[in-house]
N, C-alpha and C positions, 0 to 999 in steps of 0.2 A: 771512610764513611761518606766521604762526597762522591767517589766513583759510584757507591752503589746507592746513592739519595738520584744520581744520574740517568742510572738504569732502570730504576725503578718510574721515572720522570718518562726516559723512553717510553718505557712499555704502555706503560699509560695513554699514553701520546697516538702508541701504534694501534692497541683496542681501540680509542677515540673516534679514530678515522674509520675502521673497520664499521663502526657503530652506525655511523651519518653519513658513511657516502652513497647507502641506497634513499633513493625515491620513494615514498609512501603514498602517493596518489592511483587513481586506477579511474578506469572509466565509471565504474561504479560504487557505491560506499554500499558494506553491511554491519549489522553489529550482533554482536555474540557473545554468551558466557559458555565458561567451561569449568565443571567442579567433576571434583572425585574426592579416590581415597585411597590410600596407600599402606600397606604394612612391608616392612621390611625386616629380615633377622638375619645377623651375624652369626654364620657358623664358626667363621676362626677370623682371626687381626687380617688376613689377606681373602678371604670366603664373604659373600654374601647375594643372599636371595632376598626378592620381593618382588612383589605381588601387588597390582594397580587397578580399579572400576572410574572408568572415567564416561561421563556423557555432554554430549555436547551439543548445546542451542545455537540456530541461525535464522536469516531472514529475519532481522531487528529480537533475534531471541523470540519466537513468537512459535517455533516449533523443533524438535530433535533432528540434528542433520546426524551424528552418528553418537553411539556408545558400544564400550568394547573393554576388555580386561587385558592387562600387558600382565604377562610372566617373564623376570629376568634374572641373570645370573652373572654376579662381577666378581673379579678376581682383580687385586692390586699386585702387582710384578716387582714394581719397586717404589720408592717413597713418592715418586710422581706421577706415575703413570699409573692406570687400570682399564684391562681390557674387559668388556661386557656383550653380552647376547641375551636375544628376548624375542618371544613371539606373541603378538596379537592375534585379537579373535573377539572381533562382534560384527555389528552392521551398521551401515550406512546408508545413508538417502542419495536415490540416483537422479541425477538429470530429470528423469517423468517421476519423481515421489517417491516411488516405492520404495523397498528398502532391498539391501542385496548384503551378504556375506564381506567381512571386513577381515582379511586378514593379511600379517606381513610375519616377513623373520628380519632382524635389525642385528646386527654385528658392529660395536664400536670400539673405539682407541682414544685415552682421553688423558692428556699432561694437565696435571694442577701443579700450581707452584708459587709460594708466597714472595708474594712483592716486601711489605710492612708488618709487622706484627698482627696486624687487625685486618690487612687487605691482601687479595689473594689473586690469581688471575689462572685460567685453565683455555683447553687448546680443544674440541672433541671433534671428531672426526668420523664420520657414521655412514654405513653402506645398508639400503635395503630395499630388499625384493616381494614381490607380490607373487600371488600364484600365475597371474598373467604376463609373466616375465618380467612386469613393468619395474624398472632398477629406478633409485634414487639413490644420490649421495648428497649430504647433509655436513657442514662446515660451519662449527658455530664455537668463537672468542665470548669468555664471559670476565664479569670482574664480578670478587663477594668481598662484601663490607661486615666483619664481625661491631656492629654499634656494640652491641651490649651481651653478657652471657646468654640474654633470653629472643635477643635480637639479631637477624641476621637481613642483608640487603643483597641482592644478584640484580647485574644487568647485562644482558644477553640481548645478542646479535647472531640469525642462525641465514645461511646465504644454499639455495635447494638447487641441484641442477640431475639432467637428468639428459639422458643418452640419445643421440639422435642417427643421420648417416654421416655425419659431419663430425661427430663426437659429444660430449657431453657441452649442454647451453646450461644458464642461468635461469631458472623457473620461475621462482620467488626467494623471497626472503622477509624474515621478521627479525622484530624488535620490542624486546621483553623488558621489564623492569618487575621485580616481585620480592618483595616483604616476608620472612617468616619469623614466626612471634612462638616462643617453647610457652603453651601453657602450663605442662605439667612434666616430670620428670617421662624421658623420651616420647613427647607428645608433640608435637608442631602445630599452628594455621597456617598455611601460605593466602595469601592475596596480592595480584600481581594485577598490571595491565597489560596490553599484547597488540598490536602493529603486525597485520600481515599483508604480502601485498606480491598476486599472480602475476608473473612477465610472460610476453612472449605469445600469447593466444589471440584472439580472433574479440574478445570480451574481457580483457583484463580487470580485476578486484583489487580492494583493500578492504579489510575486513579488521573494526578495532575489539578487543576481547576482554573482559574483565572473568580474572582467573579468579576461584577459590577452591581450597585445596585441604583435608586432613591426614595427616601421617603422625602412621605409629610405629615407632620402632622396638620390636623385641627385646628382651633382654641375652646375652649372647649366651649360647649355651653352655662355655665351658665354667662361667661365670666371672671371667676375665673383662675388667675393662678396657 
């Protein structure tokens, strides 16, 4: 019991640092919401689809910098890990205003794995491309707090880097913290706050976010819980 009250100590210790050793200041401050909506359904115990409409405010929230719809598709391999893909599709606000075509494909690899009864910690790992070649890879430690059956708590840390002649640099990175509350049998509210912050440019950001969010999940079809 104390080896693994140790380990569990570690890990904590390791997410912690991972959490606070980035920088959150930028040359410039913005502030932004971002809500959507989400359904998802389980075709089998390792199978699942879902489907996302997300829009999102910037420049002190005062106008729509992008909205778009993710479609994805995950598979659980084993009791830890599950690989996922998903492609977006909307638009976004360019440099001069206007708005242009938003799309990506995202291919991820993601270990969860329970630290305490009630607390959990996951590892995801995520690569993804634009039509204009442009690659991004996505590295993001989180820890979730079961409070209560109707209660849940995530705090994430996601670190962006992105390919150069050099090799891949550090772009940005964020830092989440976000609440979901079960209203009703497979129904959720998320509400989070959100820390992001541009490295490396000519005009560096930090942009703070207040998330809200509804998801609903289907019931699975074989009738299996």
């Amino acid at each position: 019991m104390t080896s693994i009250n140790i380990v569990a100590k570690l890990q904590i210790a390791a997410f912690a640092v991972l959490f606070c050793t980035q920088s959150v200041f930028g040359q410039w401050t913005d502030y932004g919401t971002w809500s959507g909506i989400s359904l998802s359904q389980k075709l089998s115990n390792q199978l699942e689809v879902s489907s996302e409409a997300q829009a999102r405010l910037d420049y002190d929230a005062s106008r729509l910098g992008s909205a778009f719809a993710n479609l994805s598709v995950s598979r659980k391999i084993s009791p830890f890990w599950k690989l996922s893909s998903a492609f977006r599709l909307g638009a976004s606000r360019a440099e001069d205003f206007s708005f242009q075509t938003l799309s990506r494909i995202a291919v991820s690899a993601k270990y969860k794995h329970p630290i305490t009864s009630n607390i959990s910690m996951s590892l995801r790992f995520q690569y993804q491309i634009k039509p204009d070649i442009k690659q991004t890879v996505r590295l993001s430690p989180a820890l979730y707090y079961k409070v209560s059956k109707k209660m849940r708590i995530a705090i994430s840390s996601e670190i962006f880097a992105k390919p150069s002649l050099e090799g891949f640099y550090h772009s940005g990175s964020r830092f989440r913290i976000l609440a979901k509350h079960k209203v009703s049998k497979r129904r959720w509210i998320s509400m989070g706050y959100q820390i992001e912050r541009e490295k490396h440019t000519p005009d560096p950001w930090t942009q703070h976010v207040f998330i809200c969010s509804y998801d609903l999940e289907l019931k699975q079809r074989n009738g299996k819980k």
